[in-house]
N, C-alpha and C positions, 0 to 999 in steps of 0.2 A: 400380643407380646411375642418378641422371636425367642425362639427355642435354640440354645447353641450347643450342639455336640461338641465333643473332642477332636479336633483338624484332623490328628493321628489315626482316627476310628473310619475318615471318608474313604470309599475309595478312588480311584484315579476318576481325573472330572474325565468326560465324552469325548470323544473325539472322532466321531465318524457322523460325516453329513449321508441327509437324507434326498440330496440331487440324484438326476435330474428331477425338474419339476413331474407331477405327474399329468399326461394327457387331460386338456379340458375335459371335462363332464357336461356329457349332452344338457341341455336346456338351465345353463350354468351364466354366470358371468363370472368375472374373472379383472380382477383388479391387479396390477403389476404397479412397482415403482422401483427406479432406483434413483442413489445420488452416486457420481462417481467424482474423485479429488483428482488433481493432478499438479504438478509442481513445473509446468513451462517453462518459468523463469529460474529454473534451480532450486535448491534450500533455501536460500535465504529471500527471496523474492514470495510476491504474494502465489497463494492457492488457487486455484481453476473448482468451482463447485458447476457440475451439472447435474440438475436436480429433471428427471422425467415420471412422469406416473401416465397408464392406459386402463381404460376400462372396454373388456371385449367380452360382447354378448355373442355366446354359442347356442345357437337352436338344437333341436330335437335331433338332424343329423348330422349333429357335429362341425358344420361349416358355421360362419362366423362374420361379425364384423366389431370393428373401433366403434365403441357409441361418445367417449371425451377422451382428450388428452390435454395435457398440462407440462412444460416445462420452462425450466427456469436458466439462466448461466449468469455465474455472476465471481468476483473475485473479493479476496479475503487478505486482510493482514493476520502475523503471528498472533496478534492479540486478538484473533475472531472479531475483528471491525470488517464490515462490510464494505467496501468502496464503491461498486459501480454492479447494477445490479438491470437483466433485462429477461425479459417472462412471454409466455406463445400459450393461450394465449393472456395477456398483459392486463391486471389490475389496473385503474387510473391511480391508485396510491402507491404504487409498485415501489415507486422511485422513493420513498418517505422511506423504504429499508437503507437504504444508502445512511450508510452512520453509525447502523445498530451494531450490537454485538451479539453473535449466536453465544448467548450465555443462556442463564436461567431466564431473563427476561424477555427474550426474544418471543417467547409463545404467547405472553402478554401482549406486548405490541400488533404481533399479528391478529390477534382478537379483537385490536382496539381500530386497527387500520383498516383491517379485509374483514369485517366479519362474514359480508356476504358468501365468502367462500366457504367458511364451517356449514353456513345454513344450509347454504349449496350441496354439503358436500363435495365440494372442488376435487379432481384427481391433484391440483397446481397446489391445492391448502397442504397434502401428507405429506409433498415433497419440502414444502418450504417449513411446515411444523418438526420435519427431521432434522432440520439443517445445527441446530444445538448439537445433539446425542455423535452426528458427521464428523462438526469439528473439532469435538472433543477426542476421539476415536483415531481420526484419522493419519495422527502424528504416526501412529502404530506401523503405516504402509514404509514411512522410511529405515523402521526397524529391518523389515525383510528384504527389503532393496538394497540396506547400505549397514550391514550387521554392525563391521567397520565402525561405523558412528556412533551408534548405540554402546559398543564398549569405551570409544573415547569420553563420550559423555560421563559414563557411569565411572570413569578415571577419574576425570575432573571435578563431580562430586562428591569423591572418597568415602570413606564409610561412615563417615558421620553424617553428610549432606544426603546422603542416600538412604541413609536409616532414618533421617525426618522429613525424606520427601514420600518414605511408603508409610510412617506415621500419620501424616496429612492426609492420607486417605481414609484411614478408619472411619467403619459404622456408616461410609457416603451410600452401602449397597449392603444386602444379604450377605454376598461372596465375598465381602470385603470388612467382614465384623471385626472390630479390637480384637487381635488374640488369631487371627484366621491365618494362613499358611500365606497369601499378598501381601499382606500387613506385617508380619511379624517379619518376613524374609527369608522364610526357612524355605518357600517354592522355586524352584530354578527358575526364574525371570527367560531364561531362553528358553525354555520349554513349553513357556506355552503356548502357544500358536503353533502346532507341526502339524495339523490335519491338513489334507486338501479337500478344499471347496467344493470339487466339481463342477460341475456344468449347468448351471440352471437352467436353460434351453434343455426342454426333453426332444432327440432328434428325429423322435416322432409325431412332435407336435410344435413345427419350428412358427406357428403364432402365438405359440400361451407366453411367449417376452415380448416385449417392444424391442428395439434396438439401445444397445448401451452405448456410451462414449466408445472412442476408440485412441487410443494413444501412445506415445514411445515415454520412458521412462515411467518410474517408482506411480504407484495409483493406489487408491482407497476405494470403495464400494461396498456401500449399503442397497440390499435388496429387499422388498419383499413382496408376498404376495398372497394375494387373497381369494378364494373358489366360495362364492356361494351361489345355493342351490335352494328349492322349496320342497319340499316332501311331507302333503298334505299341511294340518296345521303349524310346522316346524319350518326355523331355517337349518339351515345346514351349513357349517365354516369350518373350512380348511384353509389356513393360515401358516404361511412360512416367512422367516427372518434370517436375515445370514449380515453379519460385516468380514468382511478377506480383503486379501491384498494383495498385488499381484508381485510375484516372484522374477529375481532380476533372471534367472535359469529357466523360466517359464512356467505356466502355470499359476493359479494362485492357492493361496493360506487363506482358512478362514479361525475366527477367535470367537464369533459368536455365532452361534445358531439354535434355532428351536423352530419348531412345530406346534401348533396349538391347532386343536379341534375343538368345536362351539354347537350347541342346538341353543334355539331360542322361541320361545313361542310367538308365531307369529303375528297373533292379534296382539299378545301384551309386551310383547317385548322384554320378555323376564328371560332372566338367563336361566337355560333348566341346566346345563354342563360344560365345564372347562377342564380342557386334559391339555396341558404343555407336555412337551417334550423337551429335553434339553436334550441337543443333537452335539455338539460343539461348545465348550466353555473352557474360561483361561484353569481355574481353580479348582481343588477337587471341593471346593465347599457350597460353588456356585449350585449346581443342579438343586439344592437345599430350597432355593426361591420358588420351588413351583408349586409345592403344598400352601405359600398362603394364600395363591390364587384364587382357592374355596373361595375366600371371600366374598368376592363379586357372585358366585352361584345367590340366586334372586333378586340382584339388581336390575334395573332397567337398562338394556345394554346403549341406546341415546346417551346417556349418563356415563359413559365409560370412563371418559377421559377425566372429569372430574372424579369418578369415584377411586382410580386406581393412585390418583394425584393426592387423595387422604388417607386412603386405606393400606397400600404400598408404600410410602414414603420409606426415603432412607434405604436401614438396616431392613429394613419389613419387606423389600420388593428388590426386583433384578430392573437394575434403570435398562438394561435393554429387552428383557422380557416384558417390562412395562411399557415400552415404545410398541412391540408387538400388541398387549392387549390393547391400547388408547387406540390405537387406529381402527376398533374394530368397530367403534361409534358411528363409521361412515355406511356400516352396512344395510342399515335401515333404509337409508338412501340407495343403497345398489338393489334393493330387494323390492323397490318401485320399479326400477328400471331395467330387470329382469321379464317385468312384467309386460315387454313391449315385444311386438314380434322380430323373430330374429330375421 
């Protein structure tokens, strides 16, 4: 059951990240992904998705190599219909996404198409299972690029259209309960997003990212990234999640961020600890999500994504801290191949 405090009683949500990344850790791997959006053809024209994930095994003295890599580019209509879609390297059902819509269904289909990539493990599966949470998010980057619009908009759906379009959201999240400071409208809508991002690239460790897109005008980017490690019978998971947006003055905004730390035993795979951190959120109510986290402590962490997908649902979980825990189902698989010499 969620627990609702008084909105008035929080206090201000986070706002300072926890970049740059920190230095790999000797005899570590180290999973990286990001998706970045871009709008080519203007606003009203379809979306640019590049979806990359790396996985790099660090030995004992810190040097290093790529053991898989995965990406994807492909374009999108306003209604998250996919059009034309091409992958490196390339499932032969790849092309059977052409159609879909990154909605709810979308992680379905991908089950039903690719499975071999979950079994896998694929770095190519994290980036294309984000691509929902992306296009949902992503409208957010025209907010900071073209403010301008963002007040036109909210002109032209006056205060009635506007009070039942933050109605509609209720109860979909934790931070977003009936009665929450998003919901009811009492939060300054421009306020939320003023932290900066910084720098993911720690510039003493210019291998722990892959390379990101690179582009001119308005952009969206989801990151994240994953450090495990073995220490004796434990694993070890340092995990980080950011969505920002790049700044038309330079720089970018981030709206979400967290940190989550993980041990796991490593013959049973039970989860013995989960610590999030809420680094960055829009709401002061959101950080509120990370206490039902507990939950998952002694589940089978292979089971993640299903368990966080019953146990979190809704009001009960943060849909983007819950993207952070679901991805950590891959790490069984990284903690094979950890095991290989670097």
């Amino acid at each position: 059951m969620t627990t609702s405090i008084p909105s008035a009683s929080y206090p201000p949500p986070p706002r300072q990240t926890a970049n740059p990344a920190p230095v790999r850790p000797a005899n570590s791997l180290r999973r990286t992904s990001s998706i970045d959006v871009a709008w080519p053809d203007g606003p009203e024209g379809e979306r640019l998705f590049v979806g990359r994930a790396r996985d790099y095994l660090t030995g004992p003295d810190g040097s290093g190599h790529t053991l898989a890599t995965g990406e994807f580019s492909l374009r999108m209509t306003e209604d998250k219909t996919i059009t034309r879609i091409a992958a490196d390297p390339a499932p032969a059902t790849i092309g059977q996404l052409v159609g879909a819509r990154a909605g709810g269904h979308l992680r379905m289909a991908l089950r039903e198409i690719m499975p071999e990539l979950i079994a896998q493990a694929d770095p190519l599966y994290l980036v294309l299972d984000d691509l929902s949470g992306t296009a949902l998010v992503s409208s957010f980057a025209w907010g900071q690029w073209y403010p301008e619009r963002m007040d036109l908009l909210r002109e032209r759906l006056g205060a009635e259209d506007g009070a039942s379009a933050l109605a509609q959201r209720a109860n979909v999240c934790w931070g977003l309960q009936e009665g929450n400071s998003g919901v009811s409208g009492t939060a300054a809508l421009d306020k939320v997003a003023d932290a900066d991002a910084g720098n993911l690239r720690n510039a003493a460790d210019p291998e722990g990212w892959h390379q990101f897109l690179e582009h001119e005008g308005p952009g969206f980017r989801r990151a994240r990234r994953i450090d495990v490690t073995r220490d004796g019978g434990l694993i070890r998971i340092a995990s980080a999640f950011q969505d920002s947006a790049k700044l038309r003055e330079g720089g970018r905004v981030a709206i979400h961020e967290y940190n989550l730390a993980a041990t796991v035993d490593a013959e049973t795979l039970e989860v013995l600890s989960l610590a999030p951190e809420a680094r960055i959120l829009p709401f002061r109510e959101c950080p509120g999500a990370v206490h039902n986290v507990a939950r998952l402590v002694g589940r089978n962490l292979g089971q993640v994504r299903e368990d966080v997908l019953e146990m979190l649902r809704g009001p009960e979980g943060c849909t983007h801290l819950n993207d952070a825990l679901r991805a950590l189902a891959d790490v069984p698989r990284l903690v094979e191949e950890l095991r290989q010499p670097a």
